[in-house]
C-alpha positions as CSV (number, residue, x, y, z in Angstrom):
1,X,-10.5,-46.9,1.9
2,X,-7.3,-48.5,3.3
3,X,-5.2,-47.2,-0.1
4,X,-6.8,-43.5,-0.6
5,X,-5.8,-43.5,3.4
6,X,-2.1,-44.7,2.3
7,X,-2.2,-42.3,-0.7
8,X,-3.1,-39.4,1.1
9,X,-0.5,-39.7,3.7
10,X,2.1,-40.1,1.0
11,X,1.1,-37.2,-1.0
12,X,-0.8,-34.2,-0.1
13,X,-3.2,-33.9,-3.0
14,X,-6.7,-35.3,-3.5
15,X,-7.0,-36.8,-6.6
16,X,-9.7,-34.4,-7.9
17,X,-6.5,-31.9,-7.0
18,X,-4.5,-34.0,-9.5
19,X,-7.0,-34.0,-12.0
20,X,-7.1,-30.5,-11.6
21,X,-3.4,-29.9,-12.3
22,X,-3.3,-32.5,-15.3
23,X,-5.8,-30.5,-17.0
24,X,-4.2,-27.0,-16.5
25,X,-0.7,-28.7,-17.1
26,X,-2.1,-29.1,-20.6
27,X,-2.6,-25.5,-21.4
28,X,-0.9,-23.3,-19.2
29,X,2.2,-21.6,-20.5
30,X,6.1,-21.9,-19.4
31,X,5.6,-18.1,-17.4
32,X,2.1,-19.2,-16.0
33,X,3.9,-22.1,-14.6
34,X,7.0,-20.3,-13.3
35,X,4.8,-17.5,-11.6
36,X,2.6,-19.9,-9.8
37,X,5.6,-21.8,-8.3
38,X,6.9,-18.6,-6.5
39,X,3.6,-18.1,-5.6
40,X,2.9,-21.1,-3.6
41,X,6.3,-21.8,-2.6
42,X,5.6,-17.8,-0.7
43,X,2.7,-19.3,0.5
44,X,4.5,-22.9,1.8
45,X,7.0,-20.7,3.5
46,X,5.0,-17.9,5.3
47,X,5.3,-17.6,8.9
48,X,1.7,-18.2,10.0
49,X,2.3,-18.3,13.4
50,X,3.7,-14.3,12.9
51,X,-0.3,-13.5,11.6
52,X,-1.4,-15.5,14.6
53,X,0.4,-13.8,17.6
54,X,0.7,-10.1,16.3
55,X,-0.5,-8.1,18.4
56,X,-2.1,-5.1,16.3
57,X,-5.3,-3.6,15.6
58,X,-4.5,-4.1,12.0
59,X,-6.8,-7.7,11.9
60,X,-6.2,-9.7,8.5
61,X,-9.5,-11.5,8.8
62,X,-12.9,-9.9,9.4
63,X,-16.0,-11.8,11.3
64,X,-18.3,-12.5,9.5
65,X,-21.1,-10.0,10.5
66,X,-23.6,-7.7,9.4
67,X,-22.7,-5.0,11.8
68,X,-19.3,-4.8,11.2
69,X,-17.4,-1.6,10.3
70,X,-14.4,-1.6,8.2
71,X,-11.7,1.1,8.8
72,X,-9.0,1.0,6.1
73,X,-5.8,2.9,6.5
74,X,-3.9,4.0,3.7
75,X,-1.1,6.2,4.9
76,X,2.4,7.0,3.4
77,X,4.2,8.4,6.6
78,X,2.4,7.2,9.5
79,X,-0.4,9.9,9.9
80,X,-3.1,8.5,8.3
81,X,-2.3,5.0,10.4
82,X,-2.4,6.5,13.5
83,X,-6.1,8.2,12.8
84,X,-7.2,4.9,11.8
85,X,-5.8,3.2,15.0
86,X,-7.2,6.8,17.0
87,X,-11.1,5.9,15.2
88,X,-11.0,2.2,15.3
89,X,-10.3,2.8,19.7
90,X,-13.5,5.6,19.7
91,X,-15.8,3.4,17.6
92,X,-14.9,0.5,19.6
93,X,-15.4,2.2,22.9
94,X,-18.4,3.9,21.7
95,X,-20.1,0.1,21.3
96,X,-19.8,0.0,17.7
97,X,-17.8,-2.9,16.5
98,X,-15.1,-1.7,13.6
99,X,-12.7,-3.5,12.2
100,X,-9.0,-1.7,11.5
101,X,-7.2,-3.2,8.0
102,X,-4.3,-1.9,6.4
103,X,-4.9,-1.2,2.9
104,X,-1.8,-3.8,1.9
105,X,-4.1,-6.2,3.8
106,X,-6.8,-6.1,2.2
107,X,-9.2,-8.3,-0.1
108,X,-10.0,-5.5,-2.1
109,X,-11.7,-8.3,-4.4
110,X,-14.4,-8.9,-1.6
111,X,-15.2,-4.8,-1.1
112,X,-18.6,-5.8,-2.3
113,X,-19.1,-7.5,0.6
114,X,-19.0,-4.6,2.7
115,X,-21.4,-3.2,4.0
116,X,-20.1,0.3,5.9
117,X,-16.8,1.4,4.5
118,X,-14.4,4.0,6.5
119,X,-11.3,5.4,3.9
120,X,-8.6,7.4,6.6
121,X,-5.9,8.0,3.1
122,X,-2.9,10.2,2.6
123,X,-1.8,11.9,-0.8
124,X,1.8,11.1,-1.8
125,X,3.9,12.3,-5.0
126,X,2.2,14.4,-7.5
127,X,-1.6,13.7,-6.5
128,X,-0.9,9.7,-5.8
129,X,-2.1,7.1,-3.4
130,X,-0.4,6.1,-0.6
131,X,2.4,2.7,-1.9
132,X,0.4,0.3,0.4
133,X,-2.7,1.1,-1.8
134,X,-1.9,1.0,-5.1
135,X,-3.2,-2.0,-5.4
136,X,-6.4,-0.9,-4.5
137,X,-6.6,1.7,-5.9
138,X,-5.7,0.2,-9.6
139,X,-8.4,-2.8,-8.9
140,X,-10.9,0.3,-7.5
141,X,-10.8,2.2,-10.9
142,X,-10.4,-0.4,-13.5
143,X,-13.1,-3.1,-15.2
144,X,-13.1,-5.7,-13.4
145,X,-14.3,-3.0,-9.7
146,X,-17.8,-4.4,-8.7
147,X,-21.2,-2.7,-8.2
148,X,-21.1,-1.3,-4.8
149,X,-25.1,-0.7,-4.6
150,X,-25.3,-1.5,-1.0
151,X,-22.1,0.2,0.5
152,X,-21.9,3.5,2.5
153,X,-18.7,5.0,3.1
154,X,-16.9,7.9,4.5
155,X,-13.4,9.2,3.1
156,X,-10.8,11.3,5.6
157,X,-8.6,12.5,3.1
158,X,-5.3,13.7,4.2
159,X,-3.1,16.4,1.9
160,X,-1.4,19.2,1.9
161,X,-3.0,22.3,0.3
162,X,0.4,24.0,-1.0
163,X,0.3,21.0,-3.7
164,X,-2.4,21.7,-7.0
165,X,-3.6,17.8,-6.5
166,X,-4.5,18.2,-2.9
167,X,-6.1,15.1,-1.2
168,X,-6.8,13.9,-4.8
169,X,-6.1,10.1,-3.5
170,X,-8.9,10.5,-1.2
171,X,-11.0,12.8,-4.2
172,X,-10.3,9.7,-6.7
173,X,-11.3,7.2,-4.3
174,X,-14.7,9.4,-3.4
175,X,-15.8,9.8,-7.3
176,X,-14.9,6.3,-8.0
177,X,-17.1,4.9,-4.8
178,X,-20.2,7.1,-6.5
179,X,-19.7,6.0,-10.0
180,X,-19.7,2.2,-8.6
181,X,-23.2,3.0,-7.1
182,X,-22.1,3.4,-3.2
183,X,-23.3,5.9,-0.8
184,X,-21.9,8.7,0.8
185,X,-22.4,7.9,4.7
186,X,-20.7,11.7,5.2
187,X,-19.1,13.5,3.2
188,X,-15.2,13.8,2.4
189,X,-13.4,15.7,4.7
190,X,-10.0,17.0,2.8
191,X,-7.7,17.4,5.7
192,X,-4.4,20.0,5.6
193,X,-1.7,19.4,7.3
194,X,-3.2,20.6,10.7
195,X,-6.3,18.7,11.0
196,X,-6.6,17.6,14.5
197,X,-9.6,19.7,15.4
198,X,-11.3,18.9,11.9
199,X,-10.1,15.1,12.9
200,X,-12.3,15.3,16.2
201,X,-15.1,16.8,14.8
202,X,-15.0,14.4,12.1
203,X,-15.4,11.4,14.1
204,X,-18.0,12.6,16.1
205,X,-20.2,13.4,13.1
206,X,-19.6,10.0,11.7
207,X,-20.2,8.1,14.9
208,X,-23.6,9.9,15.3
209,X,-24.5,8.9,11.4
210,X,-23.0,5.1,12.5
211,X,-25.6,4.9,15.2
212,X,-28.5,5.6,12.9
213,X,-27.1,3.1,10.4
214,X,-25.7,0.1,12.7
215,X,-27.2,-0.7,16.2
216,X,-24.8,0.0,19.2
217,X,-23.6,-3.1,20.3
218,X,-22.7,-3.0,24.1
219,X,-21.8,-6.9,24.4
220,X,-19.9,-7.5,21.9
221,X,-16.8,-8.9,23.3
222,X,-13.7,-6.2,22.6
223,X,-10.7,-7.9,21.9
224,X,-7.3,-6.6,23.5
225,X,-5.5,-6.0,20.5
226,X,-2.8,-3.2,20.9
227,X,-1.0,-1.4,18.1
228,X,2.5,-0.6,18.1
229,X,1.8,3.4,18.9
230,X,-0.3,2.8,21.7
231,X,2.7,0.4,23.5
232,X,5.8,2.4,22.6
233,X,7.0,5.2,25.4
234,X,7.7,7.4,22.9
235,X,5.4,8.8,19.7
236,X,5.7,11.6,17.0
237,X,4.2,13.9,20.2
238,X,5.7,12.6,22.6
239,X,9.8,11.9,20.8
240,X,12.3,10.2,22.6
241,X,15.7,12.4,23.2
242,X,18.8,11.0,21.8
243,X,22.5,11.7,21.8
244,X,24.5,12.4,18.6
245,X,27.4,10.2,18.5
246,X,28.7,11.1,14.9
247,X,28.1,12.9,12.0
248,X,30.8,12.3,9.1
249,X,30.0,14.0,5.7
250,X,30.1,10.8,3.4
251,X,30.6,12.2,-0.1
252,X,34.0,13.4,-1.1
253,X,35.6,17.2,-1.5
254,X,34.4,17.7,-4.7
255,X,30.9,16.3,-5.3
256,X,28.4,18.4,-6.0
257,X,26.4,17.1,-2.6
258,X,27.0,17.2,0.9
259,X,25.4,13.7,2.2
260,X,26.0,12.6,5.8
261,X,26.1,9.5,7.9
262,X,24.6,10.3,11.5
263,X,24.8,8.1,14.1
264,X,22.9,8.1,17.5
265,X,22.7,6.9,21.1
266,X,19.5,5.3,22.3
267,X,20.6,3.2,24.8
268,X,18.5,4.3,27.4
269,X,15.7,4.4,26.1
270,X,14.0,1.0,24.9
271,X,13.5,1.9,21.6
272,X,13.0,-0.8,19.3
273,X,13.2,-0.3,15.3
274,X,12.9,-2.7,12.5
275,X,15.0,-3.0,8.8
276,X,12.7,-0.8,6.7
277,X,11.4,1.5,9.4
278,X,12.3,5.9,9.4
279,X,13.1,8.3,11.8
280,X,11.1,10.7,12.8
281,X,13.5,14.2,13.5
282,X,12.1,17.4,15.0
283,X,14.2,20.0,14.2
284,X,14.3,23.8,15.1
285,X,15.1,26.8,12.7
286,X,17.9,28.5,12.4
287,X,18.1,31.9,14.7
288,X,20.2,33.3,12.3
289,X,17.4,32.9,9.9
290,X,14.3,33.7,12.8
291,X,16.3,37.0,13.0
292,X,16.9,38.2,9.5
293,X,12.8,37.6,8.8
294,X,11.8,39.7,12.3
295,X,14.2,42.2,10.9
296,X,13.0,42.6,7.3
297,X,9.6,42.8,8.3
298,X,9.9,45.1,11.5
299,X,9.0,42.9,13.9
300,X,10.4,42.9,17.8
301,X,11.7,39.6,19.0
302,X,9.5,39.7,22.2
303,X,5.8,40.5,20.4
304,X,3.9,37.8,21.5
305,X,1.6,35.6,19.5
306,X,-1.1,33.1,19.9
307,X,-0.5,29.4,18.8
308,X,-2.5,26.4,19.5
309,X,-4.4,28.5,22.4
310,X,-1.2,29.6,23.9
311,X,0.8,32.9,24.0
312,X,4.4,32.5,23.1
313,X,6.9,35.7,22.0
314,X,7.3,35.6,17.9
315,X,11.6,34.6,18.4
316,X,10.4,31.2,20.1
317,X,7.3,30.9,17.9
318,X,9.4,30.8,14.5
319,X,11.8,28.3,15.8
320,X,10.5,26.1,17.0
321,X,6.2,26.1,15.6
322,X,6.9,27.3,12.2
323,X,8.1,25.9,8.8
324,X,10.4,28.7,7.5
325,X,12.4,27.4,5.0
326,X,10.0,25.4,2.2
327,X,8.0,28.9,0.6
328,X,5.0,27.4,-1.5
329,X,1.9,29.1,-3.6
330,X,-0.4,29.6,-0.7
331,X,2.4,31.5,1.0
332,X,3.3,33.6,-1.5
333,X,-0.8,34.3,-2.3
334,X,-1.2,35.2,1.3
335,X,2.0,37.4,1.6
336,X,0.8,39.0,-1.5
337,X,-2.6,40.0,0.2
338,X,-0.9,41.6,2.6
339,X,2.1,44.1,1.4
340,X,0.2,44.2,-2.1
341,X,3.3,44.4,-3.4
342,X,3.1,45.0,-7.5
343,X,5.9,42.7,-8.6
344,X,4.3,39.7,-6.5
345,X,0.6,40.1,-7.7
346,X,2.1,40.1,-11.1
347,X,3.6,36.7,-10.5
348,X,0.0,35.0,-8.4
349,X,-2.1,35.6,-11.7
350,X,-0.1,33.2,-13.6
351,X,0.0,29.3,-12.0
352,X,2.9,28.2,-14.4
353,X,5.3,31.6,-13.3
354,X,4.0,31.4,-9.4
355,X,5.4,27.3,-9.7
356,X,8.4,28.5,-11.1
357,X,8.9,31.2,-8.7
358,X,8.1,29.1,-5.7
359,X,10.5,26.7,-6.4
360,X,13.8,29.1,-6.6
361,X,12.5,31.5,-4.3
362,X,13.1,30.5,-0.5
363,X,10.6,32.4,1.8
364,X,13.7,34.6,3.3
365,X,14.2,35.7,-0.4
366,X,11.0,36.5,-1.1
367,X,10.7,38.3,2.1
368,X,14.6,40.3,1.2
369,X,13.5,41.1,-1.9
370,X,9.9,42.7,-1.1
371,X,10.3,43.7,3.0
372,X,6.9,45.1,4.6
373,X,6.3,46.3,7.9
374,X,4.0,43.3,9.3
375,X,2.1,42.7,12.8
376,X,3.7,39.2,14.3
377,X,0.5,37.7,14.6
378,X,-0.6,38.2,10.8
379,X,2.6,36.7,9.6
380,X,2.2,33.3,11.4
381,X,-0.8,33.1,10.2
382,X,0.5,32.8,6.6
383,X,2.7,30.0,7.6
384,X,2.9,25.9,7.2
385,X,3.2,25.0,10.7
386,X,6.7,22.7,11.5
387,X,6.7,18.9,10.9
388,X,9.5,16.4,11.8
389,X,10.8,14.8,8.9
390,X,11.6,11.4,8.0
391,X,14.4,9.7,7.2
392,X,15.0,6.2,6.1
393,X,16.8,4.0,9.1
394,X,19.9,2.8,7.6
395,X,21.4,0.3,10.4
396,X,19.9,-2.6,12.2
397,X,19.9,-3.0,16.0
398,X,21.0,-7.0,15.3
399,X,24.6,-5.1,14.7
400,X,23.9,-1.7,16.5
401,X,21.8,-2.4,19.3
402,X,22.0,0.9,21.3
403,X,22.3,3.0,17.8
404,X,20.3,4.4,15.2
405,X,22.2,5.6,12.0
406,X,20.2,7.8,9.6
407,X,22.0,9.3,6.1
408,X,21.0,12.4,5.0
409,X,21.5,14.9,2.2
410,X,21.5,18.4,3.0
411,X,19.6,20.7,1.0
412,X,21.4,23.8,-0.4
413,X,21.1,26.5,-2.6
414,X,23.0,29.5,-3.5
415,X,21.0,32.5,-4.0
416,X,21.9,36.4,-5.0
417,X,25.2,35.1,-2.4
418,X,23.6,34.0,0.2
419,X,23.4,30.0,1.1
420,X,19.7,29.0,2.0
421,X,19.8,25.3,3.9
422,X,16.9,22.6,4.0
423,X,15.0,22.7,7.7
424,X,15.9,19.6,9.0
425,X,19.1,18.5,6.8
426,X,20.8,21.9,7.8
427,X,19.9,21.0,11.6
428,X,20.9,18.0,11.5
429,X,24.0,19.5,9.5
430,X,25.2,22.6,11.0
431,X,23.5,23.4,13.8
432,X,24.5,19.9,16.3
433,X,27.3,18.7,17.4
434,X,28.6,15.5,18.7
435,X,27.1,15.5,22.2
436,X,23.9,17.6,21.7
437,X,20.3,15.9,22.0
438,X,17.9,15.7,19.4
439,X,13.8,14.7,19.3
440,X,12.7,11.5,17.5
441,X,10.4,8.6,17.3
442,X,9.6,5.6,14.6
443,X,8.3,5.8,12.3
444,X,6.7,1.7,11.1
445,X,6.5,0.9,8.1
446,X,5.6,-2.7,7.6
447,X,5.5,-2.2,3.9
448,X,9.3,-2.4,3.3
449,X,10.4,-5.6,4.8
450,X,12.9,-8.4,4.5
451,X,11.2,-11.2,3.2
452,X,10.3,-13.7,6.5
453,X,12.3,-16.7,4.8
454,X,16.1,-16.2,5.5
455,X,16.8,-18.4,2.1
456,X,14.8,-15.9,0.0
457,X,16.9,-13.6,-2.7
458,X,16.6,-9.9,-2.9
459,X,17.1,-7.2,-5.5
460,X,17.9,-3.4,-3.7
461,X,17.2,-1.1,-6.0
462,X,18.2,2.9,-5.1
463,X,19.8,5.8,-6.0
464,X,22.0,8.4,-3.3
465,X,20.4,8.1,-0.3
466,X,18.0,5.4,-1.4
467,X,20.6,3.1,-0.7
468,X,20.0,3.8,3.6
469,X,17.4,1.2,4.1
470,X,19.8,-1.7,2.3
471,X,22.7,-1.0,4.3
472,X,20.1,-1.8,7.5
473,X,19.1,-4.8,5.2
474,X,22.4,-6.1,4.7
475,X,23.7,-5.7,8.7
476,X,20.3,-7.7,9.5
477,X,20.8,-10.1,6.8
478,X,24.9,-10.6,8.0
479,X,23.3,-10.8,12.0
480,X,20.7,-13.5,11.6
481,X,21.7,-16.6,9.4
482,X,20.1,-15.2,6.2
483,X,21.2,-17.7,3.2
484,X,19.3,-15.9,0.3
485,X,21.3,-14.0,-2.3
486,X,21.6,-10.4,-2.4
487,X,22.0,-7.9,-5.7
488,X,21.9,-3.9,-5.1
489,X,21.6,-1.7,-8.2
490,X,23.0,1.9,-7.0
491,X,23.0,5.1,-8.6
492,X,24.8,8.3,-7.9
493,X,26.4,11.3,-9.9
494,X,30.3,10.3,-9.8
495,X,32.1,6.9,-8.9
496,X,35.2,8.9,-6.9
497,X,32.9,11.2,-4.9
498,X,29.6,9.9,-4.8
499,X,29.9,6.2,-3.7
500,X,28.1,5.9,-0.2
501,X,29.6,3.0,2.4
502,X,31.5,2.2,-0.6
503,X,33.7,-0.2,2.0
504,X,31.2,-1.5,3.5
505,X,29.7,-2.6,0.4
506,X,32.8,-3.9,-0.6
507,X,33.4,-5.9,2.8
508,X,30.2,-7.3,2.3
509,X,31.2,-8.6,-1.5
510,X,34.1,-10.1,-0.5
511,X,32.6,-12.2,2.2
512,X,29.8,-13.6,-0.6
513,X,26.9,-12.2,1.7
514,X,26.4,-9.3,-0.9
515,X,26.0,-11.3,-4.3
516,X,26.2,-8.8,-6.8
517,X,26.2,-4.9,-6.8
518,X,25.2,-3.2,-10.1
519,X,26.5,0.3,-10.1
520,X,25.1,3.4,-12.4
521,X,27.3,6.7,-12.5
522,X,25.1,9.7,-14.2
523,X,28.2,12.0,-14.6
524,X,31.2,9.9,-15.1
525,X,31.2,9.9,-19.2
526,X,29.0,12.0,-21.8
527,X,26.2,10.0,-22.1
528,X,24.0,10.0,-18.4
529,X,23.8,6.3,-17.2
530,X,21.0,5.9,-15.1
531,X,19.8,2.8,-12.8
532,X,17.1,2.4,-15.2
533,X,19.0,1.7,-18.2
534,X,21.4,-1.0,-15.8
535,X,18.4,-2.9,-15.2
536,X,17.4,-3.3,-18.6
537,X,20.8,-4.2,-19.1
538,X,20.9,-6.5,-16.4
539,X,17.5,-8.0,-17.7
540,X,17.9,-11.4,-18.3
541,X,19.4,-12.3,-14.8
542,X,17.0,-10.0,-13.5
543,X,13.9,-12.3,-14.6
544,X,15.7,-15.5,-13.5
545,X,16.3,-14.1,-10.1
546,X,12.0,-13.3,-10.2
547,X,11.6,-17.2,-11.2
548,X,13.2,-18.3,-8.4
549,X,11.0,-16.0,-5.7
550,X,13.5,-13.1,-5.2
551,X,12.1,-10.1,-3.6
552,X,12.4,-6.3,-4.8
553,X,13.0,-3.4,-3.2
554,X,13.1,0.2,-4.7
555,X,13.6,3.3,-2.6
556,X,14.2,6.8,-4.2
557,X,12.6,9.7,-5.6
558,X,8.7,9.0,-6.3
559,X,8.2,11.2,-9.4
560,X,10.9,10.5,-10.9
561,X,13.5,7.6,-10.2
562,X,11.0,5.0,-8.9
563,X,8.9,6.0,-11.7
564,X,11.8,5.3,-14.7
565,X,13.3,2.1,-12.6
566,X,9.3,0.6,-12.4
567,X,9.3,1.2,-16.5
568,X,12.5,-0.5,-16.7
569,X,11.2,-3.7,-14.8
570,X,7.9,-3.5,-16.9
571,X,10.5,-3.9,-20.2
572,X,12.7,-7.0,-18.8
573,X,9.2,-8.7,-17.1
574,X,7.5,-8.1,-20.6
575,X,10.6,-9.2,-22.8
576,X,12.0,-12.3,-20.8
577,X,8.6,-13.3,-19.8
578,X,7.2,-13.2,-23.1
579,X,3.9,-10.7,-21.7
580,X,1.6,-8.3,-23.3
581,X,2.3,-4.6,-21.9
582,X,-1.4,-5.6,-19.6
583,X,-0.1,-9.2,-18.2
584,X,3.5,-7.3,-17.2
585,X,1.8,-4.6,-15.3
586,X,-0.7,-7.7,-14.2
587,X,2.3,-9.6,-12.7
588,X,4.1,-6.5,-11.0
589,X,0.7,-5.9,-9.4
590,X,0.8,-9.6,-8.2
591,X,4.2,-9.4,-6.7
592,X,3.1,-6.2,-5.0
593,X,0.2,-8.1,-3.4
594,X,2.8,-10.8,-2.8
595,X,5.0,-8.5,-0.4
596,X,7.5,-9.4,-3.3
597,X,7.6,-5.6,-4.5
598,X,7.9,-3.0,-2.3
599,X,8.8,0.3,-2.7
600,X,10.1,3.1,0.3
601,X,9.4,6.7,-2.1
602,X,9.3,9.8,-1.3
């Protein structure tokens, strides 16, 4: 006994542990080996005291009880969280114990356990899950996804019904449920992008359907758990008003894009952020643009129409309610409907011309080009209504405490002579100057985070104003003793005007906290260079840095860039680690579920 005590207290393996490794020493491979040394050495090193005193209604661990409910959020910009924090509150209140998971949380192996499912999940990219559950999702629809005979469920799906694949996340997740046996609890709701009355009515149904299934239980103990919207001030409703301190076009006099650097002033207002989190911007239209539209369609400034249950004159209604610059199918369908115009119903009756026409044809344009006399009130009613937009944070409060910088492209296009700007961009843009307040909130996003060990490498992968969140990265890494090396692989269209922070980068090399940048320049010689082909360039380093735990980090376009660059890390993962085109899209998925690949796309 004396010398299994001493041998215990030496080394921290049981001998039937030893035995254990011996044998798999014996016939595991060079990459098995590798890949499970980062793995535990993530483990050794997380900060468990971090899961301990979070306060959040996003629990890691369920109890172990038969009336439990499981809510599980899967949200892409913060909406589908915040109804998932909104129905874990009512359920709770309402006696019914639920449990609130985020779907990057979540033991999607034990699913069969559960016994009363509730899926609140957004639709991102062309018809995609949200990037917290992919993993999910892929486990969901392949083999090795359990019978789920004794599961009920309900699915909010959240969309927008200008794309074709709208709410198919939450459609996939619903047909896949059903072919794995479980039952519908209530069926799918398919939520546009206003849905708070169909929210409401929603939850009510299902809590009625929740007290037939699961007894009320009026003693269970609630714990005080808090989420982040229900302590901050300030929300997407309720913004905070800051102060625009600077806004300095980045990109030089002759590139083909106008990209800013905007800085502003919170310091009044307690507003916390994190490297990794966005910014929420309201923004307001144009009155230029409000005008021209009355005016086409022969409609007085001071009409007055009815929105949300209130009565507000048409001027104020477009420019502030009202998204008037993004024209999609439904739009065009409706607007059609009403002037009947000939040239327009010519276009509706064929999906592949509508597409095409959608996307050159601003709504102004449309409405120029085939002007109708139009009651106020009709014409809202064919609109999206306005939503803030959100843009990756690209400073850290470690260096700029009372500041939040944001970079943005502004959208633009030239059409029949006359320049049509993005919403928000040409807001943010044109419209304020140094001085003038703007709306905004956070926007969390816990899925796009500096790894919690400071000795830990990372690899930034973007392309033009991808590369915001890593210059928030790098200030926090350069404020707070980080050790662990960094590598950025960025992309733009020209080297002389296209190179954002292209000091600040180089500051950062020069002092040895940036390791290694890896640059990609599309336009700069015949053949297009892309990111992509650097990292399968760049592939053998690239697979050492993996080895030895480094994180990744992508954040760009989701149907396109993010989509070549995750192709490109399949190639070097499959050729330097010696994997089957299964095992390399096996050990992606495994980093993913590691926090050790994240990706911020959009």
């Amino acid at each position: 006994m004396q010398n299994k005590s001493s041998f215990n207290s030496m080394f921290p393996l049981s001998l039937e542990q030893i035995d254990f490794l011996k044998d798999f020493e014996k016939n595991g491979s060079t990459i098995q080996f590798a890949w499970l040394s980062g793995y535990f050495w993530h483990l050794a090193n997380q900060n468990s005291s971090n899961v301990e005193t979070k306060t959040s209604t996003f629990s890691l661990e369920k109890k172990k009880t038969n009336n439990i409910i499981t809510i599980l959020s899967a949200s892409q910009t913060g909406n589908a969280r915040l109804l998932s924090e909104r129905l874990h509150k009512y359920l709770n209140d309402n006696n019914q114990q639920a449990c609130l998971i985020s779907s990057s949380d979540y033991n999607f192996k034990k699913i069969k356990d559960e016994k009363l499912l509730i899926l609140i999940i957004s639709t991102q990219g062309e018809g995609e899950p949200p990037e917290e559950a992919l993993s999910l999702y892929k486990f969901i629809m392949s083999k090795r996804a359990p019978k789920l005979d004794n599961l009920k469920y309900s699915i909010f799906s959240l969309g927008d019904s200008s794309y074709d694949l709208f709410c198919q996340a939450g459609k996939d997740f619903d047909k896949r449920f059903c072919e794995l046996g479980a039952t519908q609890l209530l069926n799918r709701f398919d939520a546009d992008i206003e849905y708070e009355e169909e929210y409401v009515k929603w939850s009510k149904e299902l809590l009625i359907l929740i007290n037939k299934t699961v007894t009320p239980c009026s003693s269970f103990l609630k714990k005080n758990l808090v989420s982040d919207s229900e302590t901050s001030v300030y929300t997407k409703y309720k913004p905070a008003i800051a102060t625009i301190l600077n806004n300095q076009k980045i990109t030089g006099r002759n590139s083909s894009k106008d990209i800013r650097h905007i800085e502003l002033d919170i310091s009044n207002l307690n507003l916390k952020y994190t490297p990794g989190d966005a910014l929420g911007v309201w923004y307001q239209n144009n009155s230029d643009l409000v005008n021209k539209i009355l005016k086409l369609l022969s409609i007085n400034t001071s009409d007055i129409v009815t929105v949300k249950n209130k009565n507000k004159n048409i001027f104020d209604a477009l420019k502030n309610n009202f998204e008037l610059t993004n024209n999609t199918k439904n739009i065009v369908n409706k607007y059609t409907d009403i002037t009947q115009n000939k040239f327009l119903k010519e276009i509706i009756v064929d999906n592949k011309k509508l597409e095409s026409y959608v996307k050159i044809t601003p709504l102004v344009q449309m409405i120029s080009d085939y002007p109708s006399k139009i009651s106020a009130q009709k014409f809202v009613s064919i609109l999206r209504p306005l939503t803030p937009r959100l843009y990756s944070i690209s400073s850290s409060q470690s260096e700029n405490n009372d500041e939040i910088h944001i970079t943005v492209s502004v959208i633009k296009k030239n059409i029949s002579g006359y320049l049509h700007l993005g919403g928000a961009s040409g807001y943010l843009s044109e419209l304020l100057n140094i001085g003038d307040k703007l709306k905004i909130f956070i926007e969390k996003n816990d899925n796009f985070r500096l790894p919690q060990n400071k000795q830990t490498p990372i690899i930034m992968i973007g392309s033009g104003t991808g590369i915001a969140p890593y210059r928030s990265f790098m200030q926090e890494r350069d404020n707070d003793g980080s050790v662990g090396r960094n590598w950025i692989f960025f992309g733009n269209q020209n080297f002389t005007e296209d190179f954002l922070y292209q000091i600040e980068w180089q500051k950062y090399l020069k002092k040895g906290l940036l390791t290694k940048m890896t640059l990609a320049w599309s336009r700069d010689q015949k053949d297009k260079i892309y990111i992509q082909d650097k990292i399968r360039e760049q592939g053998k380093e690239i697979w050492e840095w993996i080895k030895e735990n480094a994180h990744i980090y992508i954040c760009g376009n989701a149907s396109k860039m993010a989509k070549d660059v995750e192709k490109s890390l399949l190639y070097v993962i499959r050729k330097y680690g010696n994997m089957s085109l299964e095992g390399s899209n096996e050990f992606v998925n495994n980093l993913r579920l590691q926090k050790r690949y994240q990706r911020d796309v959009y």
